[in-house]
C-alpha positions in Angstrom: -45.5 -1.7 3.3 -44.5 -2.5 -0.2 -41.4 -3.6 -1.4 -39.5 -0.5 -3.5 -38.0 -1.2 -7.0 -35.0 0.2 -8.2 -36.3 1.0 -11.0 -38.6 3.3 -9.4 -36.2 5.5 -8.8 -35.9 7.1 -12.6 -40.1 7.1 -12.5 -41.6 8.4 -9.6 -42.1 11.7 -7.7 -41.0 11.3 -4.0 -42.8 12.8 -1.1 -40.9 14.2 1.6 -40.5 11.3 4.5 -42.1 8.8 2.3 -41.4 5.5 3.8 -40.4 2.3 1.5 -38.4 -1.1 1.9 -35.3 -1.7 -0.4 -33.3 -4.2 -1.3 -29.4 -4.0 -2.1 -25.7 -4.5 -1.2 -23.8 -2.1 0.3 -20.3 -0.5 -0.3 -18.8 1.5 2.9 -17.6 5.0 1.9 -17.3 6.9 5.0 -14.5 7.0 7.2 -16.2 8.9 10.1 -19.5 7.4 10.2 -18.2 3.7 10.3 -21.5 1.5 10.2 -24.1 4.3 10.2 -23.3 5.3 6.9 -22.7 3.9 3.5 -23.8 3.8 -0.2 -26.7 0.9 -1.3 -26.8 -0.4 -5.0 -28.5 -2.8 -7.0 -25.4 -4.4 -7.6 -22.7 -5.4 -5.5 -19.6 -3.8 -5.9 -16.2 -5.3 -5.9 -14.4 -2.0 -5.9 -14.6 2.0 -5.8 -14.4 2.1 -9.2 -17.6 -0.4 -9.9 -20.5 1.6 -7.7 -22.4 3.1 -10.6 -22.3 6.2 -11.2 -25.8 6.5 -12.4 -28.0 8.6 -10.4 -31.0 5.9 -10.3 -28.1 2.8 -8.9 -27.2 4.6 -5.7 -28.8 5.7 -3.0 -26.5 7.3 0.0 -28.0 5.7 3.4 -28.0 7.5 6.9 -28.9 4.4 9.5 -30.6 5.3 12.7 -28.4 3.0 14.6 -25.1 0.8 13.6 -25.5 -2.1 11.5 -22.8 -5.4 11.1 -21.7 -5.5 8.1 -21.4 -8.3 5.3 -21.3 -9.1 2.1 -24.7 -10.3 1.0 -28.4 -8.6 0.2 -29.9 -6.7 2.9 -33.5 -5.0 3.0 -33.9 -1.6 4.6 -36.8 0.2 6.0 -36.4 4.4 5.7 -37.4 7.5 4.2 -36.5 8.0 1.0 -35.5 11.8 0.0 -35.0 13.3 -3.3 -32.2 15.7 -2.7 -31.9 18.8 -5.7 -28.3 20.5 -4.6 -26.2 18.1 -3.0 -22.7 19.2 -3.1 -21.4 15.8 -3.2 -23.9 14.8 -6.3 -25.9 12.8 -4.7 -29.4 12.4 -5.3 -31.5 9.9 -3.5 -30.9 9.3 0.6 -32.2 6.9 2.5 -33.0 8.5 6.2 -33.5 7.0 9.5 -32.7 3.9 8.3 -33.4 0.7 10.0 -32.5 -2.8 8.7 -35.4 -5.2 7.3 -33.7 -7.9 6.4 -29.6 -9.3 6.7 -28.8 -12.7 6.0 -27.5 -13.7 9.3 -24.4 -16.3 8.5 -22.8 -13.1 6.8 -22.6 -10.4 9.4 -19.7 -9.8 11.6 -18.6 -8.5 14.6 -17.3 -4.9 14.6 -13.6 -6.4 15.7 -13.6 -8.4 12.4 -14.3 -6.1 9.7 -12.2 -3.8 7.5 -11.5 0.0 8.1 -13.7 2.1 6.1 -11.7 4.1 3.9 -13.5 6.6 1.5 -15.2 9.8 3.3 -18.4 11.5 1.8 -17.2 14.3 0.0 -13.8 12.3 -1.0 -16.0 10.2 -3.2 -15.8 11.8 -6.2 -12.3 12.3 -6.1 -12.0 8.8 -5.5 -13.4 8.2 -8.2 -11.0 9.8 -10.2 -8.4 7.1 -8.6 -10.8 4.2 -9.8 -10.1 4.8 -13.5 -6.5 3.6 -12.4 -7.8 0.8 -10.1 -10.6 -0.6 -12.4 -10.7 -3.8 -11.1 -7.8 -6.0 -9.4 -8.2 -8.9 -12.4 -7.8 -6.2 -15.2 -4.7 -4.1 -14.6 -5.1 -0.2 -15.4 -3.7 0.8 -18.8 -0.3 2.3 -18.9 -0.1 6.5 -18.6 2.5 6.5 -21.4 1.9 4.9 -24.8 4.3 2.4 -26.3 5.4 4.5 -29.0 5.6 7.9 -27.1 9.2 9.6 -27.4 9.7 11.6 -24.7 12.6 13.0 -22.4 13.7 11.5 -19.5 11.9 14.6 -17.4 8.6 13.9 -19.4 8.6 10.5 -18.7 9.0 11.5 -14.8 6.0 13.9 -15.0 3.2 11.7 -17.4 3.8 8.5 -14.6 4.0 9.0 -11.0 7.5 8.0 -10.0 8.0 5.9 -6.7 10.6 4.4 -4.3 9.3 1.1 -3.1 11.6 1.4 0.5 13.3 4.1 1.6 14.7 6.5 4.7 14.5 9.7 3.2 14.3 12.4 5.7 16.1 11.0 8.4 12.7 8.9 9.4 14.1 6.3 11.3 16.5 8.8 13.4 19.3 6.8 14.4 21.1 3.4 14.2 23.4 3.7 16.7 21.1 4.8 19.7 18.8 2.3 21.4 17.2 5.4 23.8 14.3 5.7 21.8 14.4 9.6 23.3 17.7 10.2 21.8 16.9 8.2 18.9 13.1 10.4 18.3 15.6 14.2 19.1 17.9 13.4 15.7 16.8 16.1 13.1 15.0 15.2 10.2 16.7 16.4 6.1 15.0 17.7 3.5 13.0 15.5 1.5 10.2 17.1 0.1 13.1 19.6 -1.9 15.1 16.5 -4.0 11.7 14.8 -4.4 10.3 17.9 -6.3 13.9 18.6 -7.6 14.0 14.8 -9.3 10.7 14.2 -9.9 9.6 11.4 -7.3 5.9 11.3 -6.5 5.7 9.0 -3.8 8.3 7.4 -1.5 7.6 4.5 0.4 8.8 5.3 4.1 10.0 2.5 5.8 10.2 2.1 9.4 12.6 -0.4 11.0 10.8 -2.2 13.8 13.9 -3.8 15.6 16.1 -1.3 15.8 17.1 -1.5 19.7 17.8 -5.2 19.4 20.4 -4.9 16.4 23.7 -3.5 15.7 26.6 -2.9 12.5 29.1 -4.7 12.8 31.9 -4.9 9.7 28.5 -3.2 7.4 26.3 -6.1 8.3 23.5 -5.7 10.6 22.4 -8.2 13.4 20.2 -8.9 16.0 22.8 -8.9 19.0 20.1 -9.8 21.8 15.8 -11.1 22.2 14.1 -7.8 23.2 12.1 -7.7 26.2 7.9 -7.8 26.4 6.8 -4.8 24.7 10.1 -3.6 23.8 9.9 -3.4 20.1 5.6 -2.0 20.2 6.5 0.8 22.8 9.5 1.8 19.8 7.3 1.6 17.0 4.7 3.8 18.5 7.8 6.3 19.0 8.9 5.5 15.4 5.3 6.3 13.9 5.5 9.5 15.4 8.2 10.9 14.1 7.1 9.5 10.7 4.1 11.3 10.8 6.4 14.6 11.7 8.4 14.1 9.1 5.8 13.7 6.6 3.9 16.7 8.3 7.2 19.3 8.4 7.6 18.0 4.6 4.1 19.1 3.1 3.8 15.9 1.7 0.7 13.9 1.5 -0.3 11.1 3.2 -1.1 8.4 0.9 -4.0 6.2 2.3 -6.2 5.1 -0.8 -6.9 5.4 -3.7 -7.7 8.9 -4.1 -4.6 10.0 -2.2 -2.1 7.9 -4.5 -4.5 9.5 -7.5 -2.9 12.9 -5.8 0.3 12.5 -5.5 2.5 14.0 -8.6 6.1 15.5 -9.1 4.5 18.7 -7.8 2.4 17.4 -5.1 4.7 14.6 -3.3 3.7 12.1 -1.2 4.1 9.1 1.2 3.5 5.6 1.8 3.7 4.4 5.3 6.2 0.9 5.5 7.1 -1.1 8.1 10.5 -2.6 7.7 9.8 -5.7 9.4 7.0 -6.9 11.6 8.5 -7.6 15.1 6.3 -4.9 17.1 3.8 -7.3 16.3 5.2 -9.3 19.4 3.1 -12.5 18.2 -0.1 -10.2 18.6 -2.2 -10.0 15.7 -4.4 -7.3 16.8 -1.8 -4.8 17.0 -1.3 -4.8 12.9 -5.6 -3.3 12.8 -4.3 -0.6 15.2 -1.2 0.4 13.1 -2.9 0.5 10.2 -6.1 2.6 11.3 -3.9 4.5 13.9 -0.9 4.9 12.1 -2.0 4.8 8.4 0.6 1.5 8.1 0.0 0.5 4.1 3.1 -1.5 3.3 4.4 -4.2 5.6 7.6 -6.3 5.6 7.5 -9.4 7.2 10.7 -10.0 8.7 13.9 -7.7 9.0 17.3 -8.5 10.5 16.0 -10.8 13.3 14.2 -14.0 13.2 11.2 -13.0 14.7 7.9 -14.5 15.0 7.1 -14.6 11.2 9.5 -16.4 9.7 13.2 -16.6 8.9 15.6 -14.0 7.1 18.4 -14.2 4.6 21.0 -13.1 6.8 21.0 -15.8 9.8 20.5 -19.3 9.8 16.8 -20.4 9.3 15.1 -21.6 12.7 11.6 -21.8 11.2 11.7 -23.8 7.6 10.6 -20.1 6.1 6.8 -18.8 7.1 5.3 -19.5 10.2 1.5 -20.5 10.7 1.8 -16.6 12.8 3.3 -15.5 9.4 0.8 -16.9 7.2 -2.2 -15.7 9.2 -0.6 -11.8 9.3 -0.4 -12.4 5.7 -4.3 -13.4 5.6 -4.5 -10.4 7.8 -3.1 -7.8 5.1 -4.9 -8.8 2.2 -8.3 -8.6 4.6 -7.2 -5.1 5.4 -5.6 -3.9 2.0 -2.0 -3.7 3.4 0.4 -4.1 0.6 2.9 -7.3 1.6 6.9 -6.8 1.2 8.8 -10.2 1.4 12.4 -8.3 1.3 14.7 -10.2 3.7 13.3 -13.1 4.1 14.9 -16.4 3.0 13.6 -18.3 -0.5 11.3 -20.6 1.8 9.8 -18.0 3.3 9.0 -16.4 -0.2 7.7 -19.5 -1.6 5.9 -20.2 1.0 3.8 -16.4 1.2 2.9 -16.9 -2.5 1.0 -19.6 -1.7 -0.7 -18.0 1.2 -0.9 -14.7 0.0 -4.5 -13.3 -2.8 -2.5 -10.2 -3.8 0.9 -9.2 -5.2 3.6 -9.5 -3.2 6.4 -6.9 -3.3 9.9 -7.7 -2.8 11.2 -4.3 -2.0 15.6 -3.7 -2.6 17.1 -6.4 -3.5 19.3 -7.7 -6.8 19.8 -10.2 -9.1 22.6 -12.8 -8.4 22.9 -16.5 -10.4 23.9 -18.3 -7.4 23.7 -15.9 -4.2 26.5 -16.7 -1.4 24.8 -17.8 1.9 23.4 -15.1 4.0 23.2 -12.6 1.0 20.4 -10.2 0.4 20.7 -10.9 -3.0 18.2 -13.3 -4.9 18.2 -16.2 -7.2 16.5 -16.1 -11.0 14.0 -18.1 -9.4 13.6 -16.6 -6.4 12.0 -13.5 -8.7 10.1 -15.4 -10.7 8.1 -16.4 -7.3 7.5 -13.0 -7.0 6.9 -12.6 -10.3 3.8 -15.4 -10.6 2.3 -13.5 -8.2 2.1 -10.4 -9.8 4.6 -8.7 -7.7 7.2 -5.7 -8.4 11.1 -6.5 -7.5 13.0 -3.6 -6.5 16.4 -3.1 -7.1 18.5 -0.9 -5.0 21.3 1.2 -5.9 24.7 0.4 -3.1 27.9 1.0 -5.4 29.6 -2.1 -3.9 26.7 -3.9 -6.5 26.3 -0.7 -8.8 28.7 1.6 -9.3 27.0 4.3 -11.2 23.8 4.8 -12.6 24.4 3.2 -15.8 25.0 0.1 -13.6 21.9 0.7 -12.0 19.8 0.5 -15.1 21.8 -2.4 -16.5 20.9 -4.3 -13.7 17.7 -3.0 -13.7 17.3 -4.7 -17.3 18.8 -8.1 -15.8 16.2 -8.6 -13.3 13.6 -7.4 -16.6 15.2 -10.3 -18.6 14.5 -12.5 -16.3 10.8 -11.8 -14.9 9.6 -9.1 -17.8 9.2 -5.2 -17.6 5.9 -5.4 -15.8 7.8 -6.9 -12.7 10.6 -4.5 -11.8 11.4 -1.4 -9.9 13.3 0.8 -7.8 13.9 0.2 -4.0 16.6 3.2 -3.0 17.1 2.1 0.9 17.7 5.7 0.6 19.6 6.6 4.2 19.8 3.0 4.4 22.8 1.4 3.4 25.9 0.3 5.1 27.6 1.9 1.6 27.1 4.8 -0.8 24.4 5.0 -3.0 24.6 5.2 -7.2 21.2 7.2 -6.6 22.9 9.5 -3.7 20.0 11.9 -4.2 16.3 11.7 -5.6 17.2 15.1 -7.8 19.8 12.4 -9.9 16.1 10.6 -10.8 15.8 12.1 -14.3 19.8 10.5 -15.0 18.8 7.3 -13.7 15.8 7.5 -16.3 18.3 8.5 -19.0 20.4 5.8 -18.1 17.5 3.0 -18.6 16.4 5.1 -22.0 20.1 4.5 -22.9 20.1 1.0 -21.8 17.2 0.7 -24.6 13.9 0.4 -22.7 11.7 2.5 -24.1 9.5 5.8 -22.3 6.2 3.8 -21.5 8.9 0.6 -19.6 10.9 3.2 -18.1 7.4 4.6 -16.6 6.9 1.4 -15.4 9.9 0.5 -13.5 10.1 3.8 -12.2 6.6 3.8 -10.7 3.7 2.7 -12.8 4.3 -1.1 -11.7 4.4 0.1 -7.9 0.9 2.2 -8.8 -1.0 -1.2 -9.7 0.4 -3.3 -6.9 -0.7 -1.0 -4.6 -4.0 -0.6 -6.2 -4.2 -4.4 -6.5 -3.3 -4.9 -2.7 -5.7 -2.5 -1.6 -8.9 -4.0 -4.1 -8.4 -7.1 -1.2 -9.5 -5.4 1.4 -12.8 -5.9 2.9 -15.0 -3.3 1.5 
């Protein structure tokens, strides 16, 4: 059989079944389909928004059995189709695959490899996403120009606004009650309404995972007792489903990819799934692949108010000297799988420490800026940020009115933090539903003030679309461009 040239493709009439050989690399697309279907190119592809959009550089594949898959050239064996009125666009398939050829140091077991993320007929909107993605090494350009003048309300609707942590809705039920039955029965609030009412496009929905092991006491939270085997796992699962009610009741979307964060606007709302601390973890590794294909996980803080298996926190004395190895390998573990990585609450060690392990961004998610934080404070340092800074990461600052009292004092501290690691580097982490105190920001329809406040402060419209959302956008982007496909 002869060996098929991509070049062909543009210069040849096909006969139906014809059978050819190939050579290429290929980019999973299909979420369904898993191994049995994906897209071959010439050209390997680092990201969505690289496959080629020329109809001669891509040809859609159909295997007749699963495949491993890897990152180097493979040869294939099929029948080549012309196709004339694909909805999808496509034009060349390869049927009833079989594999020729796969260099075998690069294939993997199915345990080991990345989630496919991208389904058939969701490519070409995914492809609207990739002209914000681009590539992780070249940031997208901003939405707003540097010289635009626009309102505070115009600023919300030209960049998609975000809150890096919150507990809008009512998601995490109930502080006080360790019955997870009780805890799951506590009525959700409306969300979706001040969202669409301020302007927010997407709210980062964070789920405490050591709730039954912690208590308030005099507005600080602690971890009052070690949780027993499968305690804190069996509460998250609870936890995730009421998350996905909430989001559900609330019409918002579920932000997954690309493609879904390319949806999300002030009219059409959506949601990142967080995890406010890893403890259901329980030291098992595994169990973060089933959150995030199960559960849609995308955003994961480490550590929370107990010292768990990942490292130590800023509110008890350190027992680990920051990150463990366990840490550092979940860490490895997110960037493989495109989770975006939130340091928040965990001690300057610990911070220092992830940068080092970490290939994408970190976040740091509600926090402030303090010259010389007080022991056990969940403030940071000047160069606590600029750790997070080096890396690329977003700060967020958070709004209690024992720090801020109004939203002028929001923004002004706001522009603190930007003094100190830049414009790119900074946004807003609400704890909405959160806090042991009332809020500046008591209500994501008060977003527009806040962005009048940081106008008035002196930023101009493209920084203010920044902080408020464009700097989340490319982290999330960035952290996603890791993953393994």
């Amino acid at each position: 059989m002869d060996h098929f040239a991509w070049q062909h493709l543009d210069a040849r009439r096909f006969d139906e079944g014809e059978t050819i050989e190939i050579e290429g690399f290929i980019t999973v697309v299909d979420l369904e389909a898993r191994q049995r279907y994906f897209l071959l190119t010439p050209n390997a592809s680092c990201c969505i928004g690289c496959i080629p959009r020329a109809d001669e550089a891509c040809i859609e594949v159909f295997m007749r059995a699963p495949i491993a898959l890897g990152r180097d050239r493979v040869r294939l064996q099929g029948r080549l189709v012309y196709l004339t009125h694909d909805p999808c666009g496509w034009r060349y398939q390869l049927q009833d695959a079989t594999l020729a050829l796969l260099q075998p140091e690069v294939e993997i077991e199915e345990a080991e490899r990345g989630p496919l993320r991208i389904g058939r007929r969701n490519f070409m909107l995914a492809s609207v996403a990739a002209g914000l993605s681009a590539c992780a090494s070249e940031p997208p350009p901003p939405l707003i120009a540097a010289d635009a003048k626009l309102t505070s309300v115009q600023i919300l609707m030209a960049q998609p606004a975000v809150d890096m942590h919150s507990h809008a809705g009512r998601v995490i039920g109930t502080r006080t009650a360790i019955d997870p039955q009780i805890a799951d029965q506590r009525p959700f609030v409306d969300l979706a309404g001040p969202m669409k009412a301020g302007g927010l496009a997407i709210v980062c929905l964070a789920v405490p995972s050591d709730t039954p092991v912690t208590r308030e006491v005099d507005h600080r939270i602690e971890a009052m007792r070690e949780p027993q085997p499968g305690e804190l796992y069996r509460w998250a699962q609870m936890a995730y489903s009421r998350a996905h009610r909430l989001i559900d009741s609330q019409g918002l979307l579920n932000i997954t990819d690309p493609a879904s964060l390319a949806d999300a606007s002030y009219q059409t709302p959506g949601a990142i799934l967080a995890s406010e601390g890893a403890d259901f973890l329980e030291g098992q590794i595994d169990r973060l692949d089933e959150f995030f294909r199960r559960e849609g996980l995308r955003q994961l803080q480490l550590v929370h108010y107990r010292v768990n298996e990942l490292g130590d926190i800023q509110t008890a004395a350190p027992r680990h000297g920051g990150l463990t190895p366990f840490g550092a390998d979940v860490i490895k573990r997110c960037n493989y799988l495109g989770l975006v990585i939130d340091v928040a609450h965990g001690t300057f060690d610990l911070v220092k420490q992830a940068a080092e392990v970490c290939s994408s961004p970190l976040l740091l998610s509600h926090t402030s800026l303090l010259a010389n934080p007080p022991p056990l404070s969940r403030k940071i340092s000047p160069d606590h940020a600029r750790v997070i800074a080096k890396t690329g990461g977003v700060i967020g600052i958070w709004p209690p009115t024992s720090t801020f009292p109004d939203l002028r004092a929001l923004a002004e501290g706001m522009a603190r933090m930007v003094e100190v690691v830049g414009v790119d580097h900074v946004g807003l982490g609400s704890d909405m539903l959160g806090l042991t105190t009332t809020s500046a920001l008591a209500s994501y329809a008060d977003l527009p003030r806040l962005a009048d406040a940081l106008l008035a402060t002196g930023f101009n419209a493209q920084e203010v679309g920044k902080i408020l959302g464009g700097n989340y956008v490319r982290l999330f982007l960035a952290s996603i461009q890791t993953a393994f496909y």
